[in-house]
N, C-alpha and C positions, 0 to 999 in steps of 0.2 A: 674635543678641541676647544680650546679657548676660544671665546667670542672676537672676533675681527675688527673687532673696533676698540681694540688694544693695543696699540702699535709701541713697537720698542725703534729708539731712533740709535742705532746700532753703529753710527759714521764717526764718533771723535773719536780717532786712532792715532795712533804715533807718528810723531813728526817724519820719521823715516818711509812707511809707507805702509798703504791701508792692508797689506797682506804683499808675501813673495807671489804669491800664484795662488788661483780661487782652489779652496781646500785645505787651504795652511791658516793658521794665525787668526785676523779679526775674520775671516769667511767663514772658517772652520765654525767659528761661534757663531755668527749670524744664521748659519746651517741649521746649527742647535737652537737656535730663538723659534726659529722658521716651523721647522719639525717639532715643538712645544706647541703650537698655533698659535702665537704669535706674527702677525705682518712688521717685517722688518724690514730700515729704511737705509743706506749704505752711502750717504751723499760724499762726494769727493773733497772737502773742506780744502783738502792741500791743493788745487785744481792741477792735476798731475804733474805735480813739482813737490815731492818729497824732498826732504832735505839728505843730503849725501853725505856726510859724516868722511875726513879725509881730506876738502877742498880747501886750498888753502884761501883758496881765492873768493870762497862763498862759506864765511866762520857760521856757525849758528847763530851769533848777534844779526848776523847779514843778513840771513838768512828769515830771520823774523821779521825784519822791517815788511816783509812781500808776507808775512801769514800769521797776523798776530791773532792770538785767543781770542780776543776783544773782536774782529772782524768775522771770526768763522763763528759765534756768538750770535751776532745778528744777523748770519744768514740760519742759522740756526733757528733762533726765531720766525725767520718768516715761512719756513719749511713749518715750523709750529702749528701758526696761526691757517694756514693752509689746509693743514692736517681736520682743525680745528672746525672749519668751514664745511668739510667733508662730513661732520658730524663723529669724528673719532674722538670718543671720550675718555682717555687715559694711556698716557706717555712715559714709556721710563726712556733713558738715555744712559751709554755707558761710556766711559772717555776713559783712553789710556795714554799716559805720555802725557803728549802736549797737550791729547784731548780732552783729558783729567780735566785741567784750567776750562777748557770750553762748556764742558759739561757741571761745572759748581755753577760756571756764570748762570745757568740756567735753572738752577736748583732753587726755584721758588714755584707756587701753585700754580702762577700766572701758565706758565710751561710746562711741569712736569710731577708726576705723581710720585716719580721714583728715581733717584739717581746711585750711580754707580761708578768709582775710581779705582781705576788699576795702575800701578804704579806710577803715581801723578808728579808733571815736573810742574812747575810755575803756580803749585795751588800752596796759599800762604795761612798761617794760623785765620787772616781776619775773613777770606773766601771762608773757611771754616763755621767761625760764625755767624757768619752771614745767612747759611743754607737754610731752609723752611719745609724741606721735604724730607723725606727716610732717605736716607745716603751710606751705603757700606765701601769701604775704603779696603783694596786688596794692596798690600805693599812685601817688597821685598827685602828680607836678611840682609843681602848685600847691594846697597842701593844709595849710591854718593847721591844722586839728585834727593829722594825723597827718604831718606836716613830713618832707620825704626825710631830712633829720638824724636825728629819730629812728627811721626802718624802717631804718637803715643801720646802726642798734643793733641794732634787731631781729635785720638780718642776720649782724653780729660774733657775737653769744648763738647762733645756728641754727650758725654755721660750728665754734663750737666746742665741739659738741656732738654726739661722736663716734657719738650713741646716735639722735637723730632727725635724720631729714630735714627740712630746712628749703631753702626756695627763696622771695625775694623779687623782686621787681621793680615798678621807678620806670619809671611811663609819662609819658612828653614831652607836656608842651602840653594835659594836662589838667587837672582840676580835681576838689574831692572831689564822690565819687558819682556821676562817669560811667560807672563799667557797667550802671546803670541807671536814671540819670535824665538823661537826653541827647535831644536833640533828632533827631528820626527823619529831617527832612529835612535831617540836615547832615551829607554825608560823609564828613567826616574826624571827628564825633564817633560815626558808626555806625561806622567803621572800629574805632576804637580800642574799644568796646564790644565788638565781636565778637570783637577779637582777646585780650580778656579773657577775655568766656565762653570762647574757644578754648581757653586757656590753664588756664579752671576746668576744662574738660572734659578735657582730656587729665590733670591731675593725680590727678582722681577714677580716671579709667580706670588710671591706675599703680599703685593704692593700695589700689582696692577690688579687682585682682585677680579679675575674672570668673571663677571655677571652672569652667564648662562657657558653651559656643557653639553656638548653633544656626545 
């Protein structure tokens, strides 16, 4: 088991909601952090006010005014520093969606050893360069928010940037939000899901560098 004092901050999830029910979605993968040995942390960023998609009356512009990145950011940080006190010495963080934006903000040493983007909405070429830490970027074939156009940006900025690690990848034949809003009885959308989480897991394991093995 990995050392305990490597905590992955497993909470920027999609604007719509942190999981349908615990077992599906963002839990299904904190499952898997968990059972890695990892301690995983699940904070409610949205504070049970996912966005409803449908309202006419509450657009996503509206809807942001009450949950901007920039605020679940700094509560983010003080979860950190927290963390920090504790004596926990090495943090990755995975953001999808909207969380994607929450979790670049944090992409420097100060906060995190290791970051992680799954289909990210609101993160811009200059969040891009801005990052200071190993960041792999998982995006989707078909995905109006974050378009393989521009994660191929994203990837030219990581490639030439002799000082982080950067690692993207364009999954085939999905759509945004399938690592964890996918349909359980459809195999080739649980395929592609797991071979995500697969994919978060091994990057967290390279980055957070377990100290000691039991």
């Amino acid at each position: 088991m990995y050392h305990t004092l490597n905590f992955v901050l497993g909470a920027s999830y999609e604007a719509f909601a942190p999981a349908r029910k615990k077992g599906e979605g963002a839990w299904k993968l904190a499952d898997k952090l968990a059972a890695a040995g990892f301690c995983v942390l699940v904070p409610d960023f949205l504070h049970r006010d996912p966005y409803q998609p449908g309202n006419p009356e509450r657009t996503m512009q509206e809807w942001l005014k009450d949950h901007s990145p920039d605020n679940a950011a700094e509560e983010a940080k003080t979860i950190i520093e927290n963390l920090k006190r504790r004596a926990v010495s090495k943090i990755a963080a995975v953001g999808f969606c909207w969380g994607a934006k929450v979790v670049v903000e944090l992409a420097t040493p100060d906060y995190l050893q290791a970051a992680m983007l799954c289909h990210p909405s609101f993160v811009t070429v200059d969040d891009i360069w801005n990052v200071k830490v190993p960041i792999a970027i998982l995006g989707a074939e078909q995905d109006r928010i974050s378009p393989p156009e521009l994660l191929r940006q994203f990837e030219e900025i990581l490639h030439s940037n002799p000082v982080v690690d950067g690692f993207v990848k364009i999954f085939p034949n999905v759509s945004h939000g399938w690592t964890v809003r996918y349909n359980p009885e459809d195999p080739e959308a649980v395929k592609a899901a797991e071979e995500a989480h697969q994919d978060i897991l091994n990057w967290i394991v390279q980055h957070l560098k377990p100290e000691t093995l039991e």
